[in-house]
C-alpha positions in Angstrom: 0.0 0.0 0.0 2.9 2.5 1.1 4.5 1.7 -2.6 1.3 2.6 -4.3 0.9 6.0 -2.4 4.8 6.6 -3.5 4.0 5.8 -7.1 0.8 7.9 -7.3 2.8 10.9 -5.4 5.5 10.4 -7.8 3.5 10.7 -10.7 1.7 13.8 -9.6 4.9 15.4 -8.9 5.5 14.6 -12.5 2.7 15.7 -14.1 2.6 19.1 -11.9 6.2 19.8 -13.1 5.4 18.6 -16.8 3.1 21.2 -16.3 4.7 23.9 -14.8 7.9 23.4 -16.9 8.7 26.4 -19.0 8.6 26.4 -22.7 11.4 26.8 -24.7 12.0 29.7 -26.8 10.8 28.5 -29.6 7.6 27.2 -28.4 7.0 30.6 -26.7 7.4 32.7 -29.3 5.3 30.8 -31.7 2.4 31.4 -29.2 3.2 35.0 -29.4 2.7 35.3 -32.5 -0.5 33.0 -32.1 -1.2 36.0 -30.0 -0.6 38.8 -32.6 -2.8 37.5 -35.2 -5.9 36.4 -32.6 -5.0 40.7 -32.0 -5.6 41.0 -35.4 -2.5 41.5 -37.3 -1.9 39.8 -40.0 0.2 36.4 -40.8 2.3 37.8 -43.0 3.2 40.9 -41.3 3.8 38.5 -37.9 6.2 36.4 -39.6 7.7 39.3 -41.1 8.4 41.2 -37.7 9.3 38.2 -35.6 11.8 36.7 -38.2 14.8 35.8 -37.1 14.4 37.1 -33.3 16.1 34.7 -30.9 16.8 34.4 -27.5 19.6 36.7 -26.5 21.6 36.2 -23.3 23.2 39.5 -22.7 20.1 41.3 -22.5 18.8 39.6 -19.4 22.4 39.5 -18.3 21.8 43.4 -18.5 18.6 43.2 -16.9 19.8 41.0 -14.0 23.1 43.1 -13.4 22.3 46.8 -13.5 24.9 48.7 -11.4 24.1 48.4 -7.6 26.9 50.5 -6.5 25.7 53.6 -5.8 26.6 57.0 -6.7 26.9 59.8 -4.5 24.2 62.5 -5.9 27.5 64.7 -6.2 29.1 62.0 -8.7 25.9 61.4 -10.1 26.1 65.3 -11.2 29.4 65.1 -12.1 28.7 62.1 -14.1 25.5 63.2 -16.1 25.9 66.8 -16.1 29.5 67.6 -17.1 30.7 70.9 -18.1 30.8 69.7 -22.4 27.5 68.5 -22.3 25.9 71.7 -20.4 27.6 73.9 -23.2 26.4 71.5 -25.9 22.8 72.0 -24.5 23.2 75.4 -25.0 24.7 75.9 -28.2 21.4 73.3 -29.6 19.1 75.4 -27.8 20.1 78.2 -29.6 20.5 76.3 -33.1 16.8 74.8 -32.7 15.9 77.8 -31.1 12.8 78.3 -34.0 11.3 75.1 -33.5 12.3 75.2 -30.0 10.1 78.4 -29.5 7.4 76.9 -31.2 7.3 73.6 -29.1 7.4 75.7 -26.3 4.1 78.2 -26.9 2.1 75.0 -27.9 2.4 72.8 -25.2 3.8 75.1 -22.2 6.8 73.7 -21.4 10.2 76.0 -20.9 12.6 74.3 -23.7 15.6 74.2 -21.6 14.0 71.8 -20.0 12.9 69.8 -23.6 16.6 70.0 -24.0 17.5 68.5 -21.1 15.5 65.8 -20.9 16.9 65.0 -24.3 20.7 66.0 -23.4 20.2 63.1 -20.6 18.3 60.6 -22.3 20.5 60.0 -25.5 23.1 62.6 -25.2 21.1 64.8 -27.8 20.5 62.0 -30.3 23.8 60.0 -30.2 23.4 57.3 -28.0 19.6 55.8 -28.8 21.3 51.9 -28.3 21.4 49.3 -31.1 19.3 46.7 -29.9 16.6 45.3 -32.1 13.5 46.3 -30.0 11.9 43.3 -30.7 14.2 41.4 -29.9 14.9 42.8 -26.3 11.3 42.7 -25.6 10.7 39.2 -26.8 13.9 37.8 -24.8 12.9 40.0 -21.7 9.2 38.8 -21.7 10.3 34.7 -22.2 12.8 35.8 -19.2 9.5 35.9 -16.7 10.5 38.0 -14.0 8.2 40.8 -15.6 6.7 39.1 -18.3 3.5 40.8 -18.1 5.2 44.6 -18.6 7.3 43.5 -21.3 4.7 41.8 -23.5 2.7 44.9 -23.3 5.4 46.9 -24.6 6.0 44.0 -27.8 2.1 44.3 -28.7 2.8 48.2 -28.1 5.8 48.2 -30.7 4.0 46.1 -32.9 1.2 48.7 -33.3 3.9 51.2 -34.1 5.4 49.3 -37.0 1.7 48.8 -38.3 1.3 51.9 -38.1 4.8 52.7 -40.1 6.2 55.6 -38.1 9.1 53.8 -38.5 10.9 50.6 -40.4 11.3 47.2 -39.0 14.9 47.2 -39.5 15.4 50.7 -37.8 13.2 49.8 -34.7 16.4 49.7 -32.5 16.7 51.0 -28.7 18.5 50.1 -25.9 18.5 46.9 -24.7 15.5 47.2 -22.6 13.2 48.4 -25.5 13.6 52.4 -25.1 13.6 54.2 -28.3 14.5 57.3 -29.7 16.0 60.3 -29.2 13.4 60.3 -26.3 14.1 57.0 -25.2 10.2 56.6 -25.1 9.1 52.8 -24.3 6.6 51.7 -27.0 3.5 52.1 -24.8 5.0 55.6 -24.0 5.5 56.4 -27.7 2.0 55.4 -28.5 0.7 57.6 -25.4 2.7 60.7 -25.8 4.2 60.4 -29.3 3.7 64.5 -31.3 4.1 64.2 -35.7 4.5 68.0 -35.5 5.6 68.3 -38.8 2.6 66.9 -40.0 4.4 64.0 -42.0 2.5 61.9 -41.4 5.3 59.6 -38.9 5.8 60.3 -35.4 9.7 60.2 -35.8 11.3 60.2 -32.4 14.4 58.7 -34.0 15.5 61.5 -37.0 13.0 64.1 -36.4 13.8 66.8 -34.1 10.4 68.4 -34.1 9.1 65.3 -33.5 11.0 64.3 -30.9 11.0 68.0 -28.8 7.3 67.9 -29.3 7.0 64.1 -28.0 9.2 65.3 -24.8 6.9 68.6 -24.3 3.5 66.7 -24.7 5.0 64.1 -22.3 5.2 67.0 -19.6 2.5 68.7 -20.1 0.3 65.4 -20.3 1.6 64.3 -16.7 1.2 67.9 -15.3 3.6 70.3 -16.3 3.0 74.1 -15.4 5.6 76.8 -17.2 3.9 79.4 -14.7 6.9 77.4 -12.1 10.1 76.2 -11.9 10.9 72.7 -10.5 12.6 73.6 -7.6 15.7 74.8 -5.5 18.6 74.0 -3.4 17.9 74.7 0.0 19.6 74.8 3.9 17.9 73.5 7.0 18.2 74.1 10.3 20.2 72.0 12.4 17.6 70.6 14.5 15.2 70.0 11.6 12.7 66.9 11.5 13.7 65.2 8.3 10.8 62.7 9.1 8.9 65.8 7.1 11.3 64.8 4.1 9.8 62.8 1.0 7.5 63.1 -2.1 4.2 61.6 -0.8 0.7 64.1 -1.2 1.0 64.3 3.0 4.7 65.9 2.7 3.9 68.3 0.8 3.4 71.6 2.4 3.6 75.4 1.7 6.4 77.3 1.2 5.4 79.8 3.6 5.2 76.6 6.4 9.2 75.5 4.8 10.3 79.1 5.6 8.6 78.9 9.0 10.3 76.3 9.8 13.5 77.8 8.9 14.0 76.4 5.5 16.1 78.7 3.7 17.3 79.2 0.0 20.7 77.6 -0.4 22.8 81.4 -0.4 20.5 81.7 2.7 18.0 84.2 1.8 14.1 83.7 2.3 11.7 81.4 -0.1 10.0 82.7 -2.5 6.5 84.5 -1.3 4.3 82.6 -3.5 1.7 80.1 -2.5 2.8 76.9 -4.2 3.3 73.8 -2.1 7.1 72.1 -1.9 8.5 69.0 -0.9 11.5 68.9 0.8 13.9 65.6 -0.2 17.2 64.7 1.1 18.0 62.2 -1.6 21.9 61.5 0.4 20.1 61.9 3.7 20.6 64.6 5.9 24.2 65.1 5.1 23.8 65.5 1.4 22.3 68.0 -0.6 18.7 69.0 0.4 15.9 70.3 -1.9 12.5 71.6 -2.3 11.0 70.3 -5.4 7.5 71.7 -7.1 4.9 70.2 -8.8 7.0 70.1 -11.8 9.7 67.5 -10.1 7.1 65.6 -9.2 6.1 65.3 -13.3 9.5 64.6 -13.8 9.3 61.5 -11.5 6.7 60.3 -13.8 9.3 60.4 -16.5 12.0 58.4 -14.6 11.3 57.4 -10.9 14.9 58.1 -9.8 15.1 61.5 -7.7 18.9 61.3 -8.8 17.3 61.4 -12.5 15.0 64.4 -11.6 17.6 66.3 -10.0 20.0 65.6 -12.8 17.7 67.0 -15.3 17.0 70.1 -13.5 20.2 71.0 -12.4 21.2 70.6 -16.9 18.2 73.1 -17.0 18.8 75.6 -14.8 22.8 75.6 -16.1 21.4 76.1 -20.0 19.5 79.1 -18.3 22.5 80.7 -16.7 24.1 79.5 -20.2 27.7 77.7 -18.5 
């Protein structure tokens, strides 16, 4: 009796691990495309897009070994905002400084900050990756771990080649599926996505006015008011609660309450007088550099979730203002 229980455990382990094994490449990606056509695309252009894509190790290598060390904010800076790349910003600003404009009155966003949001993302067009986008999003989706986001963003990247805003062959990002000058994600592109020149392609990968427009709508989708800035460096006393620190709707409080509690601009003069709320972040901790970001920084957060990415951005922005 004891040997029959074992055999019938046995063979349910079995047939739960038969079951539960994971499919091999090959088998998954023909049920992708299974998938494309029951979406309604057609056989031919399904074959067309997802021939010769194959597994490729190094992109979940890249995936499973982003940096970990971290960065002091002041390294950070140094890093992504070095003194070439804030005199670049502004010589572009003033080369696209017609379109720029133009961008600008539409959608309400200052274009220093259009440009440096594109001066971070892809060093103003030069570094968009070479990855097929695919073929990142296919690998990274049979990887597992977050399946679910990355076959959203292949079905997403799919609609944009139907759509032909851009070639098969020329869909290339990094290897996590970013594209563009922007370095939108499909499902961004499809969101936020401006053909200002009216060609009839939203070109985020050749077309400047395409791609200062995408960036501007971006903003101004997630909040954006050019009536503000999106912050300053600031001083605190040295007794100050930093439990009042952080970007959640409760820390958020106005400036006249910062000033009152002896917040001060970094030089140490008074906050402005105006009646905007502020959050105060300490992204070091209370040794390192301390800020009180607007509404604005929190749009940028949208963007990219790293405060280091926010502050990096700004800090470009207000530099291309003071020109150096």
């Amino acid at each position: 009796m004891k040997f029959i229980h074992f055999t019938l455990l046995f063979l349910l382990i079995s047939v739960s691990q038969a079951l539960s094994a994971k499919p091999s490449f090959e088998q998954y990606l023909a049920d992708l495309k299974l998938q494309a056509i029951e979406q309604g695309y057609s056989t031919e252009f399904v074959d067309q897009v997802f021939a010769g894509v194959s597994y490729r190790k190094k992109t979940v290598t890249a995936d499973k070994n982003q940096p970990e060390t971290k960065l002091t904010l002041d390294k950070y800076l140094a890093t992504r905002v070095p003194d070439w790349k804030v005199k670049k910003a502004v010589d572009l600003m003033a080369q696209h400084k017609v379109l720029l404009d133009q961008v600008e009155q539409k959608f309400g966003v200052q274009k220093r900050f259009i440009v440096a949001l594109w001066g971070n993302e892809s060093n103003f067009g030069n570094i968009m990756g070479k990855h097929s986008v695919i073929n990142s999003l296919v690998t990274l989706a049979y990887d597992g771990r977050r399946e679910t986001l990355f076959k959203k963003q292949l079905f997403a990247a799919l609609k944009i080649l139907q759509q032909r805003h851009i070639e098969l062959q020329h869909l290339v990002g990094s290897w996590a599926g970013a594209m563009g000058q922007s370095q939108f994600m499909p499902t961004s592109f499809l969101d936020y996505a401006i053909d200002f020149d009216n060609d009839g392609r939203k070109d985020i990968w050749n077309n400047q006015a395409d791609v200062f427009a995408s960036i501007a709508n971006f903003l101004k989708s997630e909040g954006w008011s050019n009536q503000i800035t999106w912050g300053r460096q600031v001083k605190v006393p040295d007794n100050f609660d930093f439990s009042l620190a952080g970007l959640k709707s409760n820390s958020k409080r106005l400036l006249a309450d910062w000033q009152a509690m002896e917040v001060r601009r970094y030089d140490g003069g008074d906050l402005p007088d105006l009646a905007i709320k502020a959050s105060l972040i300490a992204p070091d901790g209370e040794n390192g550099r301390i800020y009180l970001v607007y509404e604005n920084f929190h749009t940028l957060m949208k963007w990219n979730r790293s405060s280091y990415f926010g502050i990096s951005v700004s800090y470009l922005a207000d530099r291309i203002k003071k020109g150096s």
